[in-house]
N, CA, C, O and CB atoms as a CASP TS submission, in Angstrom:
PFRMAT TS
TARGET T0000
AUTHOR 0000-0000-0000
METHOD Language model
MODEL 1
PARENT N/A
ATOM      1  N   UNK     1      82.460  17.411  98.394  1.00  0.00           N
ATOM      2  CA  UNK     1      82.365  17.835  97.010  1.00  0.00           C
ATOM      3  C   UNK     1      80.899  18.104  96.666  1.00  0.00           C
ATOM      4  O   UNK     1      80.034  17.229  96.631  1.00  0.00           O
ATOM      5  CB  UNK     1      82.971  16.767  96.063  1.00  0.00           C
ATOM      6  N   UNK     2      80.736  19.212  96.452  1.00  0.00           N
ATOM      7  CA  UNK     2      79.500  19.364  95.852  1.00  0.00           C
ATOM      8  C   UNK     2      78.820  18.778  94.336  1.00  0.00           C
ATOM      9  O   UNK     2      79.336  19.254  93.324  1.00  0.00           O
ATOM     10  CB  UNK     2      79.505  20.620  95.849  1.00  0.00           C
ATOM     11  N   UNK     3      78.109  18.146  94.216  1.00  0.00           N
ATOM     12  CA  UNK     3      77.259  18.378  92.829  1.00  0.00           C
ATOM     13  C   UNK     3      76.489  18.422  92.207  1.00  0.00           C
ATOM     14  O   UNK     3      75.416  18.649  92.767  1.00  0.00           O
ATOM     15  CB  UNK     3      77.242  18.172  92.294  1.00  0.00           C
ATOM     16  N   UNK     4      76.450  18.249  90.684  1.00  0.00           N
ATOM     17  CA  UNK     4      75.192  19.048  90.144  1.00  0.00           C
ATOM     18  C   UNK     4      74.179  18.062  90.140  1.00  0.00           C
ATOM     19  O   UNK     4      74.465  16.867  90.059  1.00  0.00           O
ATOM     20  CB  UNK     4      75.337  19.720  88.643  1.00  0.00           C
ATOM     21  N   UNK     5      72.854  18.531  90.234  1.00  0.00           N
ATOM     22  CA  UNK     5      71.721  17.423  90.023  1.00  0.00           C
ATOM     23  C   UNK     5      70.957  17.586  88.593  1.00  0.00           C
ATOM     24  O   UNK     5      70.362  18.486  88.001  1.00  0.00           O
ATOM     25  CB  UNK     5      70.548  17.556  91.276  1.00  0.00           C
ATOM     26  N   UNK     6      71.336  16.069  88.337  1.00  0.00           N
ATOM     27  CA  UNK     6      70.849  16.233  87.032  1.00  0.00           C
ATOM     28  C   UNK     6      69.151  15.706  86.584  1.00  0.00           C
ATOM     29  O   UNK     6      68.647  14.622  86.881  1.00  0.00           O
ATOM     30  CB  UNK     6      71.934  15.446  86.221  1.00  0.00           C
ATOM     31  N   UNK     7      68.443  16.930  85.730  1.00  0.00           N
ATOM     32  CA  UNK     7      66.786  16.751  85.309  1.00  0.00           C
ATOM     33  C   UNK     7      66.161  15.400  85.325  1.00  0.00           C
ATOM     34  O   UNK     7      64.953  15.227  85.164  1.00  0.00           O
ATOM     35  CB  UNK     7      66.515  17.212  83.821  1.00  0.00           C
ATOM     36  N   UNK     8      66.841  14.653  85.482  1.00  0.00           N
ATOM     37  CA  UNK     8      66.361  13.151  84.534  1.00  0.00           C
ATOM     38  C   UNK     8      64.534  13.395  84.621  1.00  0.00           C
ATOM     39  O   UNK     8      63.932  13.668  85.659  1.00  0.00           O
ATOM     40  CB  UNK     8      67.017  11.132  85.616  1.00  0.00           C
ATOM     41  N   UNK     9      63.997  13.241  83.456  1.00  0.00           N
ATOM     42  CA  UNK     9      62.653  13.109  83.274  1.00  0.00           C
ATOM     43  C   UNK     9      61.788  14.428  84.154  1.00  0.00           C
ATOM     44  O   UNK     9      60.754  14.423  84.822  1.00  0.00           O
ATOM     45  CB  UNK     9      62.285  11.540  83.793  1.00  0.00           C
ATOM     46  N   UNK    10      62.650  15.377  83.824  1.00  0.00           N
ATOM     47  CA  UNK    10      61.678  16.758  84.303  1.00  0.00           C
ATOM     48  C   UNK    10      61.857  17.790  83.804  1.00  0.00           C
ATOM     49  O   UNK    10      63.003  18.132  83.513  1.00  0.00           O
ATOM     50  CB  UNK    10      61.719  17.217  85.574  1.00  0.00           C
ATOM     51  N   UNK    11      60.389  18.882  83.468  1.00  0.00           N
ATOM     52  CA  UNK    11      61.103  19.549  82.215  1.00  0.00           C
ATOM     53  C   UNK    11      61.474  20.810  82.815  1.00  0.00           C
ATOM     54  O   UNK    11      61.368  20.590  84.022  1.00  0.00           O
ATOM     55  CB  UNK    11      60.154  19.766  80.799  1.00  0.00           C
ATOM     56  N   UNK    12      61.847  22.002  82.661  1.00  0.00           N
ATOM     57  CA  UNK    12      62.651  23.017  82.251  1.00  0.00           C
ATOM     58  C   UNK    12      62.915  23.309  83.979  1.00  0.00           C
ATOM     59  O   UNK    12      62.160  24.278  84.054  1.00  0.00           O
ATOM     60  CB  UNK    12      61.874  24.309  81.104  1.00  0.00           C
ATOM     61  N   UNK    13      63.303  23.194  85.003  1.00  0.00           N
ATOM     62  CA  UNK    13      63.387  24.079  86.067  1.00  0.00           C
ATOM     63  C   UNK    13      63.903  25.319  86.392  1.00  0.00           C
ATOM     64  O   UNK    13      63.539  26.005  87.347  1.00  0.00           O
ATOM     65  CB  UNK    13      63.756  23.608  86.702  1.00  0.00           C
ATOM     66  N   UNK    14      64.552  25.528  85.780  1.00  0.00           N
ATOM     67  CA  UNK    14      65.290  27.186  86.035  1.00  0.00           C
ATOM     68  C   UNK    14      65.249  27.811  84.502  1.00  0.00           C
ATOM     69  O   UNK    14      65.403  27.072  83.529  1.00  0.00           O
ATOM     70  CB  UNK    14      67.307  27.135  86.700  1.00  0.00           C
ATOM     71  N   UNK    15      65.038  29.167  84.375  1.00  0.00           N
ATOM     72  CA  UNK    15      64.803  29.701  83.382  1.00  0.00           C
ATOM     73  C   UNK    15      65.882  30.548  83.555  1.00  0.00           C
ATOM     74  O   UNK    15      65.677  31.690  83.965  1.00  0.00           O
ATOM     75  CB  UNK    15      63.543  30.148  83.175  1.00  0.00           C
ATOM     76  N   UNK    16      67.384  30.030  83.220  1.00  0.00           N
ATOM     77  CA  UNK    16      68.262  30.634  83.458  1.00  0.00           C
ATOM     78  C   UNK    16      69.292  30.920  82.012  1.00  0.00           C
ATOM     79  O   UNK    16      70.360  31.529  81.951  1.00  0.00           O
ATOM     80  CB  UNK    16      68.753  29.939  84.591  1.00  0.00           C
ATOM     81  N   UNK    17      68.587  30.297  81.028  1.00  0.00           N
ATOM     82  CA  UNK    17      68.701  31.420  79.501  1.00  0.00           C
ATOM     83  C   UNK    17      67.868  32.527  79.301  1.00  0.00           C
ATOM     84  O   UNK    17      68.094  33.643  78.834  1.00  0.00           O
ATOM     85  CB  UNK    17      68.361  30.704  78.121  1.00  0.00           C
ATOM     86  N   UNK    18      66.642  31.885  79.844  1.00  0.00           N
ATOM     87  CA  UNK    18      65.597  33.964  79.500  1.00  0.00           C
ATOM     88  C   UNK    18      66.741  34.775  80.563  1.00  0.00           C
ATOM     89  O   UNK    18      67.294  35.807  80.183  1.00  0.00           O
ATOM     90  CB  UNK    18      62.934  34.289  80.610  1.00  0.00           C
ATOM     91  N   UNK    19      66.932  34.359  81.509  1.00  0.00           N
ATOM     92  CA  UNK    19      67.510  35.697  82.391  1.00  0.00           C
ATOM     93  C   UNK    19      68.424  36.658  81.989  1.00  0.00           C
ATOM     94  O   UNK    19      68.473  37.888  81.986  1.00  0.00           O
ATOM     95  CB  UNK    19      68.152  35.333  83.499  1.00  0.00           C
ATOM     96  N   UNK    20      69.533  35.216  81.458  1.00  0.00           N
ATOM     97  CA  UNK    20      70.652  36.198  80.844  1.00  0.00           C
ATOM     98  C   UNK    20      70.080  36.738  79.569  1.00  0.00           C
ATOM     99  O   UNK    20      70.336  37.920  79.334  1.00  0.00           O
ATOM    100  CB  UNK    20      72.134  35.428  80.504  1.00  0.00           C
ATOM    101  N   UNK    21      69.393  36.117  78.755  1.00  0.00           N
ATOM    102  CA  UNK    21      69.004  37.358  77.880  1.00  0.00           C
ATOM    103  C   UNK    21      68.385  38.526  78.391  1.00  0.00           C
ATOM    104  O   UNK    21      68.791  39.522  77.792  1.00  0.00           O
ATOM    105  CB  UNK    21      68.152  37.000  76.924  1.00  0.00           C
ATOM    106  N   UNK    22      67.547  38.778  79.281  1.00  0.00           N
ATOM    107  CA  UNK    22      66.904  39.595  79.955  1.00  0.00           C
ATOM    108  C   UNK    22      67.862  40.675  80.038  1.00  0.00           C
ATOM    109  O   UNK    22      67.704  41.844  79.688  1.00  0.00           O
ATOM    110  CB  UNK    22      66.405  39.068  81.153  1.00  0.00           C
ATOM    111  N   UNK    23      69.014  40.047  80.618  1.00  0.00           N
ATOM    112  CA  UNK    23      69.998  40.790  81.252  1.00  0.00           C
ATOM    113  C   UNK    23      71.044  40.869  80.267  1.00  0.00           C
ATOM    114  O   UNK    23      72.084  41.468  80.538  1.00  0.00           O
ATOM    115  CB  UNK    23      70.448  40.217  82.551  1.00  0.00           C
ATOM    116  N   UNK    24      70.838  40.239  78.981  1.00  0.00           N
ATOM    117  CA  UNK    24      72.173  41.079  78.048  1.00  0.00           C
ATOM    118  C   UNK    24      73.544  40.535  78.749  1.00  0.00           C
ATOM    119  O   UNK    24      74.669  41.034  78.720  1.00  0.00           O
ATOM    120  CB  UNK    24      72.142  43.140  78.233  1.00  0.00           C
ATOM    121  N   UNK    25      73.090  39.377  79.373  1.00  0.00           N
ATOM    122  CA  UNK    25      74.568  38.727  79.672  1.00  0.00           C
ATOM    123  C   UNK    25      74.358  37.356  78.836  1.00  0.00           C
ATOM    124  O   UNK    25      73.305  36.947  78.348  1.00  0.00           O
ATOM    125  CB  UNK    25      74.966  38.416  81.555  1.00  0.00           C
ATOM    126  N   UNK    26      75.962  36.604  78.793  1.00  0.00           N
ATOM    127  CA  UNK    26      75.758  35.012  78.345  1.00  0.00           C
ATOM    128  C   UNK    26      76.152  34.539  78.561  1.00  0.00           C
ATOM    129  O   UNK    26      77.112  34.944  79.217  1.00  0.00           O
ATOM    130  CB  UNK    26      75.753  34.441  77.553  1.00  0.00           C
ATOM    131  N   UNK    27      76.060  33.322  78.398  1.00  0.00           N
ATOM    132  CA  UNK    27      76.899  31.533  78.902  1.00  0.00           C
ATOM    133  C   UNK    27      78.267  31.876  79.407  1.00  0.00           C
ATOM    134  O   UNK    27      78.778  31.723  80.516  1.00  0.00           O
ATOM    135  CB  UNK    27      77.263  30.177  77.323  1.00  0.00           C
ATOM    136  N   UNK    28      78.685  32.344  78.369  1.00  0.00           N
ATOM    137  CA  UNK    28      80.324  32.425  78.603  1.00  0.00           C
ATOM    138  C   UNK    28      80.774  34.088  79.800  1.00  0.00           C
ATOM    139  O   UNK    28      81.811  34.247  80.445  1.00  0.00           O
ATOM    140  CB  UNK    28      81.182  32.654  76.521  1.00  0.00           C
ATOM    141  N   UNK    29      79.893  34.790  79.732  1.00  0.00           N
ATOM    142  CA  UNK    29      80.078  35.844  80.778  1.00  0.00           C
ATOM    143  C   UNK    29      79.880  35.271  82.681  1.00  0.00           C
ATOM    144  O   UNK    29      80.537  35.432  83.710  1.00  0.00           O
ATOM    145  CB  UNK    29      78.773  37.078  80.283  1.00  0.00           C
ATOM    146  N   UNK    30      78.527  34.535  82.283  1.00  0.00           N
ATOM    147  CA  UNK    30      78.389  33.799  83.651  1.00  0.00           C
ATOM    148  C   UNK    30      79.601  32.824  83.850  1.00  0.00           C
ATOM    149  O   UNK    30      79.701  32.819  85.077  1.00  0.00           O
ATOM    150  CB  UNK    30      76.964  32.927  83.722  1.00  0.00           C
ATOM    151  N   UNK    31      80.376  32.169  83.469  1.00  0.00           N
ATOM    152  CA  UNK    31      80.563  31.264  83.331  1.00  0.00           C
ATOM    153  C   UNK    31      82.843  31.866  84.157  1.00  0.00           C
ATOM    154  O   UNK    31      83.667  31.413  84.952  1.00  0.00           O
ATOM    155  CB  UNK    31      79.823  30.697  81.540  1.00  0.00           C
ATOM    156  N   UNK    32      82.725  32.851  83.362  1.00  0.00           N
ATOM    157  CA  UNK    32      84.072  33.689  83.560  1.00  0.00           C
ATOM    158  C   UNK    32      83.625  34.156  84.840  1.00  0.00           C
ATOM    159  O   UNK    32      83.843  33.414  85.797  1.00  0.00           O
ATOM    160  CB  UNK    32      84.510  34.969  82.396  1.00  0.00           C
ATOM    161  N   UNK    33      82.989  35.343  85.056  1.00  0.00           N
ATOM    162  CA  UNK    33      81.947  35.265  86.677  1.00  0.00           C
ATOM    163  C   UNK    33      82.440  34.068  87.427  1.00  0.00           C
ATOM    164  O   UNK    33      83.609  34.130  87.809  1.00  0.00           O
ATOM    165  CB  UNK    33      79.991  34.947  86.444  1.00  0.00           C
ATOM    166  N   UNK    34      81.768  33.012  87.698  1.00  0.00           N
ATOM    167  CA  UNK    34      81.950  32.106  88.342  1.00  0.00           C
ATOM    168  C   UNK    34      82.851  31.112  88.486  1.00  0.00           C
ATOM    169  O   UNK    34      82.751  30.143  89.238  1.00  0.00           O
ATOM    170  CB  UNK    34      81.267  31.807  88.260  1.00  0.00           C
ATOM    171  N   UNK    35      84.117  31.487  87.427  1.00  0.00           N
ATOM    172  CA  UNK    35      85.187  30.639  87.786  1.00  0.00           C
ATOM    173  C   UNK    35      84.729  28.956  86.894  1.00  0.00           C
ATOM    174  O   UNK    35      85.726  28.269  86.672  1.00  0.00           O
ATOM    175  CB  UNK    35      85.251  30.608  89.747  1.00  0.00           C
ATOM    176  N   UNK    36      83.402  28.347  86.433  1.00  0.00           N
ATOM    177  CA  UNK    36      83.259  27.814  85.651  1.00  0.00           C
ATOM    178  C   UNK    36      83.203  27.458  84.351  1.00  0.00           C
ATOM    179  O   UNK    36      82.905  28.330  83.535  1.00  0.00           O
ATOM    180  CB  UNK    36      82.966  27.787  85.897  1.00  0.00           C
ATOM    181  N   UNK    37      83.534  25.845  83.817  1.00  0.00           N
ATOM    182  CA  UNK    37      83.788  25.919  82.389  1.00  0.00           C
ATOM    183  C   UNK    37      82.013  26.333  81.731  1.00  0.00           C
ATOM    184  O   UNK    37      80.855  26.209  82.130  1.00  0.00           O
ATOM    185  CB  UNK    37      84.576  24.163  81.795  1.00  0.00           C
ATOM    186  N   UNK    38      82.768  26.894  80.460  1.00  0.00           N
ATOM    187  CA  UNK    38      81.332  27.232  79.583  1.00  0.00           C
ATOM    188  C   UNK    38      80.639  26.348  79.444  1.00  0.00           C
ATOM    189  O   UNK    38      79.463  26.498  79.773  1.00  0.00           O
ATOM    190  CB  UNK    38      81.370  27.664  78.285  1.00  0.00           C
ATOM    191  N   UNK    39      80.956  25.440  79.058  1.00  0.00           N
ATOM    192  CA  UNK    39      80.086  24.303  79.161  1.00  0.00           C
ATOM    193  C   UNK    39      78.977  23.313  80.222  1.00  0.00           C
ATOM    194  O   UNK    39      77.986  22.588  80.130  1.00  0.00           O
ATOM    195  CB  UNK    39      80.834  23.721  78.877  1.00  0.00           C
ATOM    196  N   UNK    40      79.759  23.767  81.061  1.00  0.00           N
ATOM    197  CA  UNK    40      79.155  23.465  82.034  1.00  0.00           C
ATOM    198  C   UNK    40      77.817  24.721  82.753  1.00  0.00           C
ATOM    199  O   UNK    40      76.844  24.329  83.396  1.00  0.00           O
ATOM    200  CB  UNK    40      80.373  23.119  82.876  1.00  0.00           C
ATOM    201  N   UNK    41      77.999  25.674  82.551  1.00  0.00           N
ATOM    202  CA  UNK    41      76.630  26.541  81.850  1.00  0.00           C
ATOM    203  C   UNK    41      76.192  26.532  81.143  1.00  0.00           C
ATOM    204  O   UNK    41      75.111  27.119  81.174  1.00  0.00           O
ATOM    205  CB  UNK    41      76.451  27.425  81.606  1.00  0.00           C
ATOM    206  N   UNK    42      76.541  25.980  80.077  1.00  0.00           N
ATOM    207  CA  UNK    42      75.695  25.779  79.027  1.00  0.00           C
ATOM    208  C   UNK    42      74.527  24.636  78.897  1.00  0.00           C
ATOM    209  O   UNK    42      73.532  24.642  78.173  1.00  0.00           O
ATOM    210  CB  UNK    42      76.530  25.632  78.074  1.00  0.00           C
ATOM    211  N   UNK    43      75.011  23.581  79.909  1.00  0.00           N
ATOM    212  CA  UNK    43      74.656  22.413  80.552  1.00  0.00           C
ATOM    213  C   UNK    43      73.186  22.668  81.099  1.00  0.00           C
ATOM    214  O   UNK    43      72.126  22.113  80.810  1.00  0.00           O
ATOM    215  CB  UNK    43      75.716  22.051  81.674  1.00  0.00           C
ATOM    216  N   UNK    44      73.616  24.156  82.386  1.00  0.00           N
ATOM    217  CA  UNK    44      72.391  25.039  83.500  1.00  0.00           C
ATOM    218  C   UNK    44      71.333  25.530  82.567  1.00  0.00           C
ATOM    219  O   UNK    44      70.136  25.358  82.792  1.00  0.00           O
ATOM    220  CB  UNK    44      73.065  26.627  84.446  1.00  0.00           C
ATOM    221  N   UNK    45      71.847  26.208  81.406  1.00  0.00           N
ATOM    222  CA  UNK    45      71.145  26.768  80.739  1.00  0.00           C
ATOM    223  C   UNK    45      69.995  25.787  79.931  1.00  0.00           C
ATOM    224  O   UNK    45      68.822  26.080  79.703  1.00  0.00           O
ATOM    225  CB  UNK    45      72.014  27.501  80.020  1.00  0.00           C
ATOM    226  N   UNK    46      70.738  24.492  79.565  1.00  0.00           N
ATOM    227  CA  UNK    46      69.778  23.604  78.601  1.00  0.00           C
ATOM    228  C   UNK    46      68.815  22.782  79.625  1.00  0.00           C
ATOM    229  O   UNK    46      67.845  22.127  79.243  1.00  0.00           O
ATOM    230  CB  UNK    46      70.746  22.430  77.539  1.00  0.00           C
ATOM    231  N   UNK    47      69.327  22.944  81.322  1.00  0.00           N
ATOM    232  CA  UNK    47      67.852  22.385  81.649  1.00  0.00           C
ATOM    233  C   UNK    47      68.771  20.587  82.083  1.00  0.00           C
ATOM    234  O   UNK    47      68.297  19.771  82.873  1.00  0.00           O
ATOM    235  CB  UNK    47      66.315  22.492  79.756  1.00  0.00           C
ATOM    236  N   UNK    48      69.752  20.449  81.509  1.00  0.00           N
ATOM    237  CA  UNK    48      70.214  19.022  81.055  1.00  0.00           C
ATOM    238  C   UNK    48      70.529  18.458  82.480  1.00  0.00           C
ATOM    239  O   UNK    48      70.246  17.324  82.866  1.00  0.00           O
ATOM    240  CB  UNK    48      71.641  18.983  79.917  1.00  0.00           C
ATOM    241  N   UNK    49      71.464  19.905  83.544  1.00  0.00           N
ATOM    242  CA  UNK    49      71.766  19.506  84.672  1.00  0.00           C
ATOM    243  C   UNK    49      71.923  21.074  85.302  1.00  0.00           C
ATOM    244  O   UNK    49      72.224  22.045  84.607  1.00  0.00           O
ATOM    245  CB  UNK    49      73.030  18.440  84.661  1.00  0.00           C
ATOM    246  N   UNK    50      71.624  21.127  86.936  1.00  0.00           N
ATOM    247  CA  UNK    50      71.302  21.510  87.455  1.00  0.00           C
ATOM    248  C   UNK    50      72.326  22.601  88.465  1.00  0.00           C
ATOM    249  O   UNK    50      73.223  21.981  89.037  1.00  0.00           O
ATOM    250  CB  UNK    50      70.670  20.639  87.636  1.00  0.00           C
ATOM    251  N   UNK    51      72.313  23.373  88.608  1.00  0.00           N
ATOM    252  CA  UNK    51      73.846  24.307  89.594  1.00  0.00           C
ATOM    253  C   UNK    51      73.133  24.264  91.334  1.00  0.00           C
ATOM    254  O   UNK    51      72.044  24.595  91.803  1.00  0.00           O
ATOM    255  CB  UNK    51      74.130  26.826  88.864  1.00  0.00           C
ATOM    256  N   UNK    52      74.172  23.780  91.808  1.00  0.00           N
ATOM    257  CA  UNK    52      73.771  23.699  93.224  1.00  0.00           C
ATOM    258  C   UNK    52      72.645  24.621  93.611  1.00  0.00           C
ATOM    259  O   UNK    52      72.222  25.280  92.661  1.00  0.00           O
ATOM    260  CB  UNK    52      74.930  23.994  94.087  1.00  0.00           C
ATOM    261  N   UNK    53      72.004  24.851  94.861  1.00  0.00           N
ATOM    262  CA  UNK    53      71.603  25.940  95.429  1.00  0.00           C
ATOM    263  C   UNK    53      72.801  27.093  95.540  1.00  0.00           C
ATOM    264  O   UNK    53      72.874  28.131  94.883  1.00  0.00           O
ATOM    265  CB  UNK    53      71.038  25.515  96.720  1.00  0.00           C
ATOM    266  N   UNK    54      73.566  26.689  96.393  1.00  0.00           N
ATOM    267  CA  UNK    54      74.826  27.937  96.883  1.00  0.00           C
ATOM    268  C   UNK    54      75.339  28.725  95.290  1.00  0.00           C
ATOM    269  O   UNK    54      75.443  29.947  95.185  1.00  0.00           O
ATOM    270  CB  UNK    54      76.648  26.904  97.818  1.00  0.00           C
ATOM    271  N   UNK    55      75.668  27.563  93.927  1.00  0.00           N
ATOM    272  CA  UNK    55      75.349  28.477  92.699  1.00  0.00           C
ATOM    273  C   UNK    55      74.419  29.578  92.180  1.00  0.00           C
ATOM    274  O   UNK    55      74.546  30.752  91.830  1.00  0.00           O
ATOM    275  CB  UNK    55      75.160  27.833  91.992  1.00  0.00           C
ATOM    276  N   UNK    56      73.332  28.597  92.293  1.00  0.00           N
ATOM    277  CA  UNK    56      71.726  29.475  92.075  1.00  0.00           C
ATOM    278  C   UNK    56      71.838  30.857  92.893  1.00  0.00           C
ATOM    279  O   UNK    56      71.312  31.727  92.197  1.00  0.00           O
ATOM    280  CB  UNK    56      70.159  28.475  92.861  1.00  0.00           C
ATOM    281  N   UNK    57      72.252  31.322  93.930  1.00  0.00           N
ATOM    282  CA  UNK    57      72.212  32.315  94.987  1.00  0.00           C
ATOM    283  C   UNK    57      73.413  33.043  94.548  1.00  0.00           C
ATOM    284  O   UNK    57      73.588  34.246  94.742  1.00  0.00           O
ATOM    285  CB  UNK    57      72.242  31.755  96.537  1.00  0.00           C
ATOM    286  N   UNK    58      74.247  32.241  93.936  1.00  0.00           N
ATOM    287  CA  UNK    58      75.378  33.103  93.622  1.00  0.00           C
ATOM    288  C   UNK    58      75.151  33.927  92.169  1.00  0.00           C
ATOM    289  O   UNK    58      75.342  35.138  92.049  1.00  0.00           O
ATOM    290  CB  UNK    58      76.723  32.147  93.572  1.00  0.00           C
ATOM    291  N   UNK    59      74.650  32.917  90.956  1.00  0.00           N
ATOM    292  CA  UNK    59      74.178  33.679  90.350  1.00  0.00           C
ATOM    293  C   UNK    59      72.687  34.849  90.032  1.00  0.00           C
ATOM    294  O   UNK    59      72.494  35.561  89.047  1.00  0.00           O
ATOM    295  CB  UNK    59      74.444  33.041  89.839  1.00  0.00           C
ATOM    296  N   UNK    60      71.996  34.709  91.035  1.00  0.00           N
ATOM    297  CA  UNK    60      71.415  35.864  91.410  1.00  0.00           C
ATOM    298  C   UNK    60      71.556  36.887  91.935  1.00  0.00           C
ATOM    299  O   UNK    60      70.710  37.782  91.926  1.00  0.00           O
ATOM    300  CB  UNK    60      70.880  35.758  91.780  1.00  0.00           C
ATOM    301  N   UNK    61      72.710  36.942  92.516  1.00  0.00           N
ATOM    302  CA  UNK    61      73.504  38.053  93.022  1.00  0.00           C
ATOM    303  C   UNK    61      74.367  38.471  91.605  1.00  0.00           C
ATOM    304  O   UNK    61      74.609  39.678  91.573  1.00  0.00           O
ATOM    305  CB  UNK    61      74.529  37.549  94.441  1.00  0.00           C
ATOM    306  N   UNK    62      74.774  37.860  90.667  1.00  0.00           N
ATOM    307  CA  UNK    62      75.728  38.790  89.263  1.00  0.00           C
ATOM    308  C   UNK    62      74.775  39.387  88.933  1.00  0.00           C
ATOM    309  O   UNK    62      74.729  40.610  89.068  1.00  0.00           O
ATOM    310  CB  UNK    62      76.474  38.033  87.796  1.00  0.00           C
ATOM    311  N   UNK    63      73.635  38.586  88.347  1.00  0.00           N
ATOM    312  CA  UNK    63      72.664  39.401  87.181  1.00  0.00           C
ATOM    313  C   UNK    63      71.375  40.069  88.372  1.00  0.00           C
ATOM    314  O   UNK    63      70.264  40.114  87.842  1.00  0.00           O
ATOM    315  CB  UNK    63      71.789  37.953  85.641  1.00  0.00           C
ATOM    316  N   UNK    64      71.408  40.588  89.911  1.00  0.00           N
ATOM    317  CA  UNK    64      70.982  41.142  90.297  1.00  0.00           C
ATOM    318  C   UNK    64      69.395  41.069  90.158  1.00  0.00           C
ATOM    319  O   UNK    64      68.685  41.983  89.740  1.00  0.00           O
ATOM    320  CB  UNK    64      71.627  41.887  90.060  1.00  0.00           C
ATOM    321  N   UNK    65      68.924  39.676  90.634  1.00  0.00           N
ATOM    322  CA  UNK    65      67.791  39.323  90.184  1.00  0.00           C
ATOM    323  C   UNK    65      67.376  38.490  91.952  1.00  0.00           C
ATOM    324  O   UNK    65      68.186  38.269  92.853  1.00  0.00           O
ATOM    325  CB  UNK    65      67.953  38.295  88.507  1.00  0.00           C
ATOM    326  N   UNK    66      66.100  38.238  91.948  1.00  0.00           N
ATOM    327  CA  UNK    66      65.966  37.562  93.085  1.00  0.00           C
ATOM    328  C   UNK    66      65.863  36.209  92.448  1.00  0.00           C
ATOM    329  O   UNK    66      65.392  35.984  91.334  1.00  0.00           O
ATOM    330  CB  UNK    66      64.798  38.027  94.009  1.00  0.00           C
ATOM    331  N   UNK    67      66.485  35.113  93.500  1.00  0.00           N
ATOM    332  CA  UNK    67      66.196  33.828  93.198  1.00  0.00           C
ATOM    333  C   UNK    67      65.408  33.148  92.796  1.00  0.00           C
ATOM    334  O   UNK    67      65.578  32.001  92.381  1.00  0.00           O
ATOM    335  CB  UNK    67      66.277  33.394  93.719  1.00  0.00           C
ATOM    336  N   UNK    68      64.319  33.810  92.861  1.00  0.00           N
ATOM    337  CA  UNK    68      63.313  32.773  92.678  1.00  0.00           C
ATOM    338  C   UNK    68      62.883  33.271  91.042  1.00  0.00           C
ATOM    339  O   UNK    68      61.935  32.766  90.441  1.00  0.00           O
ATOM    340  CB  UNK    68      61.932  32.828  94.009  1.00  0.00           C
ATOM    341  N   UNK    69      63.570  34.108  90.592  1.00  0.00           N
ATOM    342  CA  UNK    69      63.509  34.760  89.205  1.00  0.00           C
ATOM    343  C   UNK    69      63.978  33.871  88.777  1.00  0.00           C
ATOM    344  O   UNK    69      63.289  33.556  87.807  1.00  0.00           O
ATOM    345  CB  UNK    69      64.101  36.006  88.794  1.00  0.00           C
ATOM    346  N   UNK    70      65.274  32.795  88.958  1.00  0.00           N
ATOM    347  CA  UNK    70      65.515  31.952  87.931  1.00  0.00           C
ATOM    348  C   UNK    70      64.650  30.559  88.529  1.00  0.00           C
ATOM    349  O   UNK    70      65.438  29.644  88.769  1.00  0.00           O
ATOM    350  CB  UNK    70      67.245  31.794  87.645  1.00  0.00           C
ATOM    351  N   UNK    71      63.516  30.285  88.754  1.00  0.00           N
ATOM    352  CA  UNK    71      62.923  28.993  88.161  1.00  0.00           C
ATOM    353  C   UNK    71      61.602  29.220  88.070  1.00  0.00           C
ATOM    354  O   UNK    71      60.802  29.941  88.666  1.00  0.00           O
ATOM    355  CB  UNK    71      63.154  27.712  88.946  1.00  0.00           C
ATOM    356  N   UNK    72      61.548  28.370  87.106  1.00  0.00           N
ATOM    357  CA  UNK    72      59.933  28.293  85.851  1.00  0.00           C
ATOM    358  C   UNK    72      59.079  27.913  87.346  1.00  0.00           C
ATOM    359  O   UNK    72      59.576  27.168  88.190  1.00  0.00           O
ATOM    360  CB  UNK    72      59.822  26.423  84.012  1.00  0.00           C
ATOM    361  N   UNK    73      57.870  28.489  87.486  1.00  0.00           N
ATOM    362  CA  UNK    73      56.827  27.828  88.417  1.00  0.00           C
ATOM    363  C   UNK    73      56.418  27.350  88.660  1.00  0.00           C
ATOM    364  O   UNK    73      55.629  27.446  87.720  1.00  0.00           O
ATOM    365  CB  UNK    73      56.289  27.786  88.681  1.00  0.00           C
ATOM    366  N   UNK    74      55.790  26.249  89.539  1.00  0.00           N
ATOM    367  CA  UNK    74      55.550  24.755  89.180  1.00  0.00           C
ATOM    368  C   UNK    74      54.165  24.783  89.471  1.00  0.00           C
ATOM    369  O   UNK    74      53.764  23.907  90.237  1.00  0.00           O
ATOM    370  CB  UNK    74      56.409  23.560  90.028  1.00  0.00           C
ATOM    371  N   UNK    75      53.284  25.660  88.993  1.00  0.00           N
ATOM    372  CA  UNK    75      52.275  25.725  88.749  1.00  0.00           C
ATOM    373  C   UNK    75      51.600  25.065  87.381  1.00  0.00           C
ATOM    374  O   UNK    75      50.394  25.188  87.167  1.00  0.00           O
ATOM    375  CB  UNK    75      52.213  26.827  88.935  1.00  0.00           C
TER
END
C-alpha cells in the first residue's frame, strides 16, 4: 500500500496550487484525472500532506509540466 507523507514541521514543498492555476486546471479536475477524492488534493495542494512520487510523475504528465515544476526550491 502506498502512502502519503505527511509535512509535519516543513513549509510549502510542492507548488502544486500555482500550477494548476497556471494551467487553468483545479482540485477537483486533478482529482477526477486521477481517480482521487477531492479532498484528498486538496490536502496536496495545502502543503498539509504529500502525493507519492509515482503521483507527482503522474501529475506532471496531465498538466504537461516537468516535475520538478511542481516543487518550491530548497534554496
Amino acid at each position: 500500500m502506498k502512502h502519503q507523507v505527511k509535512s509535519v514541521g516543513m513549509k510549502h514543498i510542492n507548488r502544486l496550487k500555482v500550477v494548476l492555476a497556471e494551467k487553468q486546471k483545479t482540485g477537483k479536475w486533478l482529482a477526477e484525472q486521477l481517480g482521487k477524492d477531492p479532498a484528498t488534493v486538496s490536502r496536496w495542494c495545502s502543503n498539509s500532506v504529500q502525493p507519492t512520487v509515482e503521483t507527482f510523475a503522474k501529475i506532471a504528465e496531465l498538466l504537461n509540466v516537468d516535475m520538478k515544476e511542481l516543487f518550491n526550491s530548497s534554496k
